[in-house]
ZAMARGU-4260 file (C-alpha; in steps of 0.2 Angstrom, whole numbers, plus 5000, padded with zeros to 4 digits):
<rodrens>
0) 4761/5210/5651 | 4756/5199/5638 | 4746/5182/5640 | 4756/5166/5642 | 4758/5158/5626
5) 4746/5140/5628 | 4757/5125/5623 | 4753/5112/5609 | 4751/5093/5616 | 4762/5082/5602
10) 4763/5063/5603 | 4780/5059/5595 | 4787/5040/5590 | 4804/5035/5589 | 4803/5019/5580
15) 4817/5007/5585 | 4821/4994/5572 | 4823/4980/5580 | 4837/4969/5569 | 4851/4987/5570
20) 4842/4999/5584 | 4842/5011/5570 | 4828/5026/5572 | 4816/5032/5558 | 4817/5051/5553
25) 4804/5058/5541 | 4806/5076/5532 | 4791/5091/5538 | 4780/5092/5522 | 4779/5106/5510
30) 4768/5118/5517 | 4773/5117/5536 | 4784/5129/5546 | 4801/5120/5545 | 4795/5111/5528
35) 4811/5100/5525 | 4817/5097/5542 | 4821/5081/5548 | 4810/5073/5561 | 4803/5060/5571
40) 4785/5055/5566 | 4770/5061/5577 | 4756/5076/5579 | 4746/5085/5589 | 4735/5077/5603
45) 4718/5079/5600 | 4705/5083/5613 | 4700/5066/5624 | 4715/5054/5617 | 4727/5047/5627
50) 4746/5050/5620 | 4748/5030/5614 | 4730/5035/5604 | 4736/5051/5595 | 4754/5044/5591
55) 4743/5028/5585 | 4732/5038/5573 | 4746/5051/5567 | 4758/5036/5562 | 4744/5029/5552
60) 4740/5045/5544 | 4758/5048/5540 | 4765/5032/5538 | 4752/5018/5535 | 4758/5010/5550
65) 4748/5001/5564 | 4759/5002/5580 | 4761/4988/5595 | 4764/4997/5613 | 4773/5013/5614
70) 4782/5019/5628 | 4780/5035/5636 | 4799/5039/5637 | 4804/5058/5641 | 4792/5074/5641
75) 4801/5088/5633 | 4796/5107/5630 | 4801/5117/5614 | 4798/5135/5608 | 4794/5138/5592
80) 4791/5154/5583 | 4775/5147/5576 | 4769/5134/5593 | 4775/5133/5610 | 4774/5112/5609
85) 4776/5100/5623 | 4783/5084/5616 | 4779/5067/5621 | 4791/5057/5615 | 4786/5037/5614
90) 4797/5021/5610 | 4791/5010/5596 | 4799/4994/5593 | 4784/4984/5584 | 4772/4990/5570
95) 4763/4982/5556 | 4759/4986/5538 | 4772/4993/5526 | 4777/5013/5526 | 4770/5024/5514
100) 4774/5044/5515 | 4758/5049/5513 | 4761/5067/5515 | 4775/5067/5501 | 4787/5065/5516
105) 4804/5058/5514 | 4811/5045/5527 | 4827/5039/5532 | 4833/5024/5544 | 4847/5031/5554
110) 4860/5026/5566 | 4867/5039/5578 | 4877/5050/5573 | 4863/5055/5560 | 4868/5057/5542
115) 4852/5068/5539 | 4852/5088/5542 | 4845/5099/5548 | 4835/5089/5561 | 4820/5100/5570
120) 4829/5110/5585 | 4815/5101/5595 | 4822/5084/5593 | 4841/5086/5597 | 4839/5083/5617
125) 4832/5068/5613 | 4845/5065/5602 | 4856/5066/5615 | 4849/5056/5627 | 4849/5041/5613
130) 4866/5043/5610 | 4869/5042/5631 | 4858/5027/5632 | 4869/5018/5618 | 4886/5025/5625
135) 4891/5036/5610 | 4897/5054/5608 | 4885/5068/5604 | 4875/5065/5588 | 4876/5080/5580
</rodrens>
């Protein structure tokens, strides 16, 4: 029997702009599995940070960003070929500083349904517990 695969900690952020509700995608960069893949920025915890720490460093890594509070929403697990990952997924309605992809990424404001595919099979229970929140069909 082989040994239980060890699961990845990732802090996620689903920025919320405040004037339309609409949600901030990004693309995986070139050079990751699932390179071109729609996502909702975050990375990996490190050892000793909390979840609002390593989603407060990865969205300033990746999108030059300082973050207010984030809210520690829904916990979710997905399997990936390359990482068994357990998601943290955070609300952000406030941030500072103005976005650069500073991993080449592309981003995309988007209301739900998304106009942006394919989105990271990780992502699309969240997907559809936004759309349940705001009272809408299925987003994808």
């Amino acid at each position: 029997m082989s040994e239980a695969r060890k699961h990845t900690e990732v802090a996620v952020g689903i920025l919320i702009r405040q004037e339309d509700e609409a949600l901030l995608l990004s693309t995986r960069p070139e050079g990751k599995p699932y390179a071109g893949y729609w996502e909702f920025p975050g990375g990996k915890i490190e050892s000793g940070e909390s979840i609002e720490q390593a989603l407060r460093r990865e969205l300033h890594e990746e999108l030059g960003i300082t973050i207010d509070a984030a809210e520690v929403w829904k916990t979710t697990e997905h399997d990936y070929p390359h990482a068994l990952v357990r998601l943290h997924w955070c609300k952000v309605r406030a941030w500072q500083g103005d976005f650069e992809m500073r991993e080449g990424q592309a981003m995309r404001w988007q209301q739900l349904p998304l106009s942006v595919s394919p989105v990271l099979p990780g992502a699309l229970p969240v997907l559809d517990w936004l759309a349940q929140e705001r009272g809408l069909p299925r987003p994808y």
